[in-house]
N, C-alpha and C positions, 0 to 999 in steps of 0.2 A: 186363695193364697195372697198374703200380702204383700204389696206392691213397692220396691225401691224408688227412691226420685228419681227421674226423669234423668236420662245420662247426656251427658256432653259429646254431641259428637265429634270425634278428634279428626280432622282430613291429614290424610298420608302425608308424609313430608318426603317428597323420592322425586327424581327427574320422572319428565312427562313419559309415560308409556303405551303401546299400543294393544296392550291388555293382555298377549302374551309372552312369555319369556321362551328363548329359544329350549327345543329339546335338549336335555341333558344339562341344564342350567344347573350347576351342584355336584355334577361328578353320576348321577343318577335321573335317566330318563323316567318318563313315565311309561315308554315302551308302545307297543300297539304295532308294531316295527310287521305282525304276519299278522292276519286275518283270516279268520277259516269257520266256514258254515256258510247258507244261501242267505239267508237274514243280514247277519253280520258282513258281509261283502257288499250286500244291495245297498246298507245304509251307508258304506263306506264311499260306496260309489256318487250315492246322492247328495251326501252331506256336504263335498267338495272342499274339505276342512282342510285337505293335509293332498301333498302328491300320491297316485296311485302308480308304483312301480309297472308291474305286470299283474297279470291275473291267469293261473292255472286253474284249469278242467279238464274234468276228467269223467263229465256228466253233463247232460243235456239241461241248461239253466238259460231260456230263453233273454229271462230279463235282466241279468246280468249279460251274456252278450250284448245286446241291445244300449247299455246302460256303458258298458269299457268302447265300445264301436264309437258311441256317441262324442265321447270323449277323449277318445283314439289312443286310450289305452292297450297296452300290448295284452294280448291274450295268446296263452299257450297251453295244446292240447296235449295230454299228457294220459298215460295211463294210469289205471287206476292205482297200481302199485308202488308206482313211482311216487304220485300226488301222495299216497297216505305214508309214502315213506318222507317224504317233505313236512307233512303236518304234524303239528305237536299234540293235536286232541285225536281222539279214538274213535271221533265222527266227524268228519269236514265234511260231508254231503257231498263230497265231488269237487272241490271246489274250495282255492283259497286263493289271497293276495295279499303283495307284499308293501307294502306304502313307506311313507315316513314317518316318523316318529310322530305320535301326539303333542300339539304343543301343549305348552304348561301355561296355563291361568294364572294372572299377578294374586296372590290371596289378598293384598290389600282391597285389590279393586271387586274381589268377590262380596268385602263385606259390603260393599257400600252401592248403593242402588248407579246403573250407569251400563255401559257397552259393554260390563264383561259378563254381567249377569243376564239371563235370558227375556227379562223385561228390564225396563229403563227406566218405569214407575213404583216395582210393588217393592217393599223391602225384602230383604235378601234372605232366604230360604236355604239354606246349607245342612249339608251333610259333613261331619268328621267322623274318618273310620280310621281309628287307632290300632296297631296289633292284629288287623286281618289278615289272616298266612294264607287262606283256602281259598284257590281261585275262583271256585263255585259258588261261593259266599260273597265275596268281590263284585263276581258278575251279577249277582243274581240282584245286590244290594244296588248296585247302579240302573239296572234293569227297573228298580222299584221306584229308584230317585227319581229319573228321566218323566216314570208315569205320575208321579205324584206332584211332579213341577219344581220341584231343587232348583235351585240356580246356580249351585256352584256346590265341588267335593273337595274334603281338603284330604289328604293323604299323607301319613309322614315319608320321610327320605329315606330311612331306615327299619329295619325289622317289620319290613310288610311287604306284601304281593302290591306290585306295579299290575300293567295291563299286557297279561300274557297271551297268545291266544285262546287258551282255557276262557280269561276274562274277557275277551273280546266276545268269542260268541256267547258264553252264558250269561251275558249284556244285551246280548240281539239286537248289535247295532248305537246302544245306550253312547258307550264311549266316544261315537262321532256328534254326540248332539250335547253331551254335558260339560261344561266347561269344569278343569279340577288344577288343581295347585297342589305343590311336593312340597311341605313344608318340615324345616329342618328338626323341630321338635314340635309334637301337639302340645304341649304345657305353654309353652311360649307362642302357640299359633293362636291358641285359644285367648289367651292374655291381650294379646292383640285384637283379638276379634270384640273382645269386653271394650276395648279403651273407642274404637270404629263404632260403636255403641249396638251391639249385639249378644241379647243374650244366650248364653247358653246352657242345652238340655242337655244334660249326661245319661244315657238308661243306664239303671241299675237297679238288679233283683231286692238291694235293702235303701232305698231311695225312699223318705220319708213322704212323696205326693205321689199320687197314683197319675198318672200319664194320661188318663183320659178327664183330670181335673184341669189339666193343662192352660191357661188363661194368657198365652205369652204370643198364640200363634201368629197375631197380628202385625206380631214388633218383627224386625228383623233376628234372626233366631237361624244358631245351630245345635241341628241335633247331633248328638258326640255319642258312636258306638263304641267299644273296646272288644279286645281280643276273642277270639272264640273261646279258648282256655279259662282266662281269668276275669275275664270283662272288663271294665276300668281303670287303670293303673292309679295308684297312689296319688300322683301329682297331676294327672289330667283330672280326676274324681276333682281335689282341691280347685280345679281349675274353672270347674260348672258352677254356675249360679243356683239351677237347679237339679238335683239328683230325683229323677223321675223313675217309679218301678210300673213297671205291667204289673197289675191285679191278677194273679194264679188263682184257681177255682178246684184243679186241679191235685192231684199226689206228686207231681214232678216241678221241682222248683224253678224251674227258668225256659227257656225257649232259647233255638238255634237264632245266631247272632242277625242270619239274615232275615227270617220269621220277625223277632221281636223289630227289626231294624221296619219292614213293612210296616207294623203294627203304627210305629212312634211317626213315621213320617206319613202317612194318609189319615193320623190324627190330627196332624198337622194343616195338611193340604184341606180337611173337612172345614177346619176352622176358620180358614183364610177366604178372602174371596176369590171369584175368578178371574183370572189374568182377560184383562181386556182385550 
């Protein structure tokens, strides 16, 4: 692929911050507000990211006692009818808690190598998920990030799944460890991201480089998903540097958003070195 000059990196021009912005900064939190499954609770307990309210059971979970005791979180025994009449997913394993809000990550300070990203050295690793409605697809995608080493997710404000309990547990925990940012449009998130000097990958089933040509993994780089519907929108697509497609071998022309989303970001993680 051939290569652009060398970009100018732009530093943020914003009063000093401490990397997060309070929940609900915009009229729209990022949520995470209940928590439900054994995984997703343990991580929430561990992480120590955000206050934990209380914690209902209604099942024998050692290490989550051990983990709210510890920390002298309240815990309350509850039956089992009650707890699943509490929980929003169709399995909580016994077991859910109610915290505070997720904070919200500054996205400037995601582009750029420092405290908000998960190293302080490598360049910045991003995920934008554009028009994800399906919480399962949400969880499952941040679940993918988390293992792949993201350092930072950006999310639009509007017309997308925040962090429901659904996404909490089908994260298993992801959401306490991944720093993400609610940003008010991706076309302009992304804009931004270019001028911080980051490029960006859009997947896209009619993407003229095939994704595992990819040559960019080193740079600081966000990968940019879109909807499960329609995939890319018009003015985010305009918005990527590069429109990258998965290679089909296959009779079915595309892959579920969170499938292709693994694929693009462990191409990614392969290419990069590892985090010191």
């Amino acid at each position: 692929m051939g290569r652009r000059p060398a970009r100018t990196r732009v530093t943020a021009a914003r009063p000093p911050q401490t990397g997060h912005r309070p929940a609900g900064a915009g009229g729209h939190s990022l949520g995470g507000e209940q928590v439900e499954g054994r995984r997703a609770v343990v991580e929430l307990l561990q992480a120590g990211r955000r206050r934990v309210l209380d914690v209902w059971l209604s099942a024998d979970h050692d290490d989550v006692l051990e983990l709210a005791g510890r920390l002298r979180v309240p815990v309350r025994r509850v039956s089992r009818p009650r707890l699943d009449a509490e929980a929003r997913t169709e399995a909580p394993q016994g077991v859910l808690a109610h915290a505070e809000p997720l904070p919200e990550a500054d996205a400037d300070e995601l582009c750029t190598p420092g405290p908000s990203a998960r190293s302080d050295t490598e360049a910045p690793f991003l995920l934008a998920v554009d028009g994800v409605t399906d919480p399962q697809n949400l969880g499952a995608l941040l679940r993918t990030a988390d293992a792949a080493g993201v350092t930072g997710v950006l999310l639009p404000r509007h017309r997308a799944v925040h962090v429901t309990p659904a996404v909490a547990k089908a994260a298993a925990g992801a959401v306490e460890r991944l720093p993400m940012a609610v940003v008010a449009g991706m076309p302009a998130a992304l804009a931004r991201a270019t001028e911080l000097g980051c490029w960006t990958v859009g997947l896209d089933a009619d993407g003229d480089q095939s994704l595992f040509d990819l040559t960019l993994a080193t740079e600081p780089v966000v990968v940019v998903l879109g909807s499960e519907g329609t995939g890319l929108s018009r003015l985010v697509r305009r918005r990527c540097d590069v429109p990258g497609r998965i290679p089909m071998r296959g009779s079915l022309p595309s892959l579920n958003v969170a499938a292709a989303g693994a694929l693009a970001l462990f191409e990614v993680a392969r290419r990069r070195p590892p985090p010191a």
